[in-house]
Structures are given as C-alpha cells and as structure tokens.
C-alpha positions in Angstrom: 25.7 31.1 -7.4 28.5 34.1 -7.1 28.0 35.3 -3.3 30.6 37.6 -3.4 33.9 39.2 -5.7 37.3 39.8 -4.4 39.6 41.5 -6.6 40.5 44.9 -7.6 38.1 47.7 -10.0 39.6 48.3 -13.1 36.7 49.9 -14.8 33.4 52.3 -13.5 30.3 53.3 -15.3 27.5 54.8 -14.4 25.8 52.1 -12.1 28.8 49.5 -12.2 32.2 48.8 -11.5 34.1 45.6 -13.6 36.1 44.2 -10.4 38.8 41.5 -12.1 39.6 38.8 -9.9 42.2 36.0 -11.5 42.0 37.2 -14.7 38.2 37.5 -15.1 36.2 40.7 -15.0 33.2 41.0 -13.4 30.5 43.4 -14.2 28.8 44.1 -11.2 26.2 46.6 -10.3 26.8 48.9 -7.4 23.8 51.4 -5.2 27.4 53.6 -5.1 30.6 53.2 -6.2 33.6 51.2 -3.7 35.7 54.1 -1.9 38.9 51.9 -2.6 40.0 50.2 -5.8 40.9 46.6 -3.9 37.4 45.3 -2.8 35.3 42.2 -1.1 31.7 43.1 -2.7 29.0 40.7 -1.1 26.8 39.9 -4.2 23.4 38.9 -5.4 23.1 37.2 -8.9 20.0 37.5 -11.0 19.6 34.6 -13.9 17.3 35.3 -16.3 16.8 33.7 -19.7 18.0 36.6 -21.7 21.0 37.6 -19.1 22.7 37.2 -15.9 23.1 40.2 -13.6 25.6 40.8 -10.5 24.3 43.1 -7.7 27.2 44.1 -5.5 27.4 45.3 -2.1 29.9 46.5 0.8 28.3 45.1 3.6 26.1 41.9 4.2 23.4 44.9 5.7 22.8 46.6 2.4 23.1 43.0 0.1 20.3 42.0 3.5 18.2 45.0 2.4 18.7 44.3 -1.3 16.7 40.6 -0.8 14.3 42.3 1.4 13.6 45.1 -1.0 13.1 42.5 -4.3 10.7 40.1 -2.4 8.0 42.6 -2.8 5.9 42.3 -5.3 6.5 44.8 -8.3 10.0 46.0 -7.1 12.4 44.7 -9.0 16.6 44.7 -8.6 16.9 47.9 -10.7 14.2 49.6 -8.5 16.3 48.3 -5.3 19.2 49.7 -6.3 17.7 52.8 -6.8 16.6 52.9 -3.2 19.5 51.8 -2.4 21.8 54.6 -3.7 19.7 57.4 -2.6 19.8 56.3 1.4 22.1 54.1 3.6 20.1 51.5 4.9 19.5 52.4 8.3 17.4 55.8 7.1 15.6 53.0 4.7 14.8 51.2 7.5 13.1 54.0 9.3 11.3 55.5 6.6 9.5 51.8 6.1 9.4 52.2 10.1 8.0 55.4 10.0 5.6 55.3 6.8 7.6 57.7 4.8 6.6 57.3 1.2 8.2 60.5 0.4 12.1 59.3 1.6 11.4 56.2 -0.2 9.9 57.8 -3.7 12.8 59.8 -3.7 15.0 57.4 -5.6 14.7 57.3 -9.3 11.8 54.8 -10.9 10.2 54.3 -7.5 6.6 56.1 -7.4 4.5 57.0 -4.4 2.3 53.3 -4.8 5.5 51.2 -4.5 6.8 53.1 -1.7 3.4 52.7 -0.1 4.0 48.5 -1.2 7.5 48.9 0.5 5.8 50.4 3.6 3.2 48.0 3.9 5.0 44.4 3.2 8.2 45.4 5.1 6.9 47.4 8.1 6.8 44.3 10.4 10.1 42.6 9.0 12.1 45.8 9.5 11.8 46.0 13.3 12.5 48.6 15.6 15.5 51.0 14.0 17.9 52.7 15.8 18.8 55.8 16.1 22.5 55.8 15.4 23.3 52.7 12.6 24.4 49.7 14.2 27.8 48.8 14.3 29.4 45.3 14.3 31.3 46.1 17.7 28.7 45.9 19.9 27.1 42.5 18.7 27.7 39.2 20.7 27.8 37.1 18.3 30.2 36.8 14.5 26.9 35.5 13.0 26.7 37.5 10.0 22.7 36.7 9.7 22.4 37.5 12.9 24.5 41.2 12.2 22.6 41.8 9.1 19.0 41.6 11.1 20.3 44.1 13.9 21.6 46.5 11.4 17.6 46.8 9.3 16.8 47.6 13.6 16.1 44.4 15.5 17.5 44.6 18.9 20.6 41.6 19.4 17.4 39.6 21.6 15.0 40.0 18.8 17.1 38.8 16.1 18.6 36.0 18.0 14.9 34.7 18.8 14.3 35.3 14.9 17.3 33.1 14.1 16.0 30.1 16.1 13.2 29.3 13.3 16.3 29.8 10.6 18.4 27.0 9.2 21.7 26.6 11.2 24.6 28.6 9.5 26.9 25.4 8.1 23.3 24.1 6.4 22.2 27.7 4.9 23.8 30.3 3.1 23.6 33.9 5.0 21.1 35.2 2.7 18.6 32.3 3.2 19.0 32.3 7.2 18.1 36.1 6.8 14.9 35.5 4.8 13.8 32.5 7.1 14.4 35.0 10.0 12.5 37.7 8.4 9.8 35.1 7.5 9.6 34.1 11.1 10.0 37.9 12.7 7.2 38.7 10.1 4.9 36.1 11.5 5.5 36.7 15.0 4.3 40.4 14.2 1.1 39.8 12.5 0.4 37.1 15.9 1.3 39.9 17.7 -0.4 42.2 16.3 
C-alpha cells in the first residue's frame, strides 16, 4: 500500500500530476493541482483487477474526507474527487452538517440522490464544524488521526474520546484509526440520538 509520494511534479493533466520520486513517476490523481512543484502528497491507492489508481492529497484532512466520502454506498473515488475539488473540506463538512444537497451536487457527476446518501450516512460521523477551518496550531496533541477528526468538526474532547475505541497509532495506520474513530463517533450518535 503507497500511503504517501515525495518527490517533485514533472508532468500535469487535467485531474493528475506524475510526481517522480527516485527515478519512478507516479501518476497520481489530485481534487486540485499542488501550489509548489516539490511535494509530500498523502495518498490513497485503489487496486482493481483491470488497474491500480493513486488518489493524492495535501493534507491528512482531505485524504480523511476522501475515505469518508468512498465508504458510502454508490460514491465512488472519481465521484469523491469531484466533491473534493469543488469545496475545501471544511465547507464539505458543513454542508453534510447542514443538509445541503445543493453545495454537495454542485461537483461534476454527483446528483441530488447521492448528495442526499452523503447527507444521510455521514451526518453523524462529521460532527460539529467550525466556523473558521481548523488549524493544526491549536491541537494538543501531534496525533495525525486525532488532527484529521477535528479538522471534518469534532471538538479536540470529542475526537480524543473517539480515538479511545481506535487501534493505538504504532498498531494502525492513520487512515484505519480514523475509520475506527468514525465507526465509534457514528455509534455513539445513533445511541445518542
């Protein structure tokens, strides 16, 4: 599993950048392209019988977002991406927060019913969101898990009591401790609920 390319763009298309790192190129698949030619893209690799696919990402948030967004049914990494480079994922996270289909149907490929799927299997994993997008400054803890779940809008207390039903970070990759957080948050909301 690639989790993430180092290395420097030497070629851009339309929805990709090839990002050569040691002498390979990588064809990765971006929301938007990297501001800077050097880059660290956290990734997400698809295998499928007839291909493999890399889904690159600046920040852990988005590449959080990206796993959250393919776990529902019917949405698919292309579909993801296309939410993905029509809205940062802080205004993602409050139109699921706030029911806004339209926001969500806005991106290319994504109708009104998936939207509405979005809305309805992500509501309780997304949390409260913020106002302002949350920066990594102000967390207490280097935990990238535990930065991803404040930046889709759980409060620093919520996610750290979401983390406690996750894997420990040596034992689990960032992306699984996220999803067994999720899991756990989403559970706790439908009890609550």
């Amino acid at each position: 599993m690639i989790a993430a390319v180092r290395g420097r763009v030497i070629a851009r298309g339309t929805d990709h950048v090839v990002v050569e790192t040691s002498g390979v190129g990588y064809k990765i698949f971006v929301p938007r392209h990297p501001s800077r030619d050097e880059v660290l893209l956290h990734t997400h690799q698809v295998v499928r019988e007839d291909a493999q696919s890399l889904y690159g990402f600046e920040t852990r948030e988005e590449l959080a977002l990206f796993d959250l967004l393919i776990g529902v049914s019917g949405v698919g990494p292309k579909a993801a991406m296309a939410i993905l480079s029509v809205a940062r994922p802080a205004e993602i996270a409050s139109a699921i927060a706030s029911s806004d289909t339209a926001a969500l149907a806005r991106a290319p490929g994504v109708g009104k019913k998936t939207a509405e799927r979005l809305i309805v299997d992500l509501r309780g994993k997304i949390g409260r969101v913020a106002g302002e997008p949350a920066t990594g400054a102000a967390l207490p803890t280097d935990d990238d898990a535990h930065a991803a779940l404040v930046a889709l809008g759980y409060t620093a207390s919520e996610a750290s009591m979401a983390l406690q039903g996750a894997p420990p970070s040596g034992r689990a990759s960032t992306e699984e401790r996220v999803a067994a957080a999720l899991r756990t948050a989403g559970r706790a909301a439908v009890a609550g609920g």
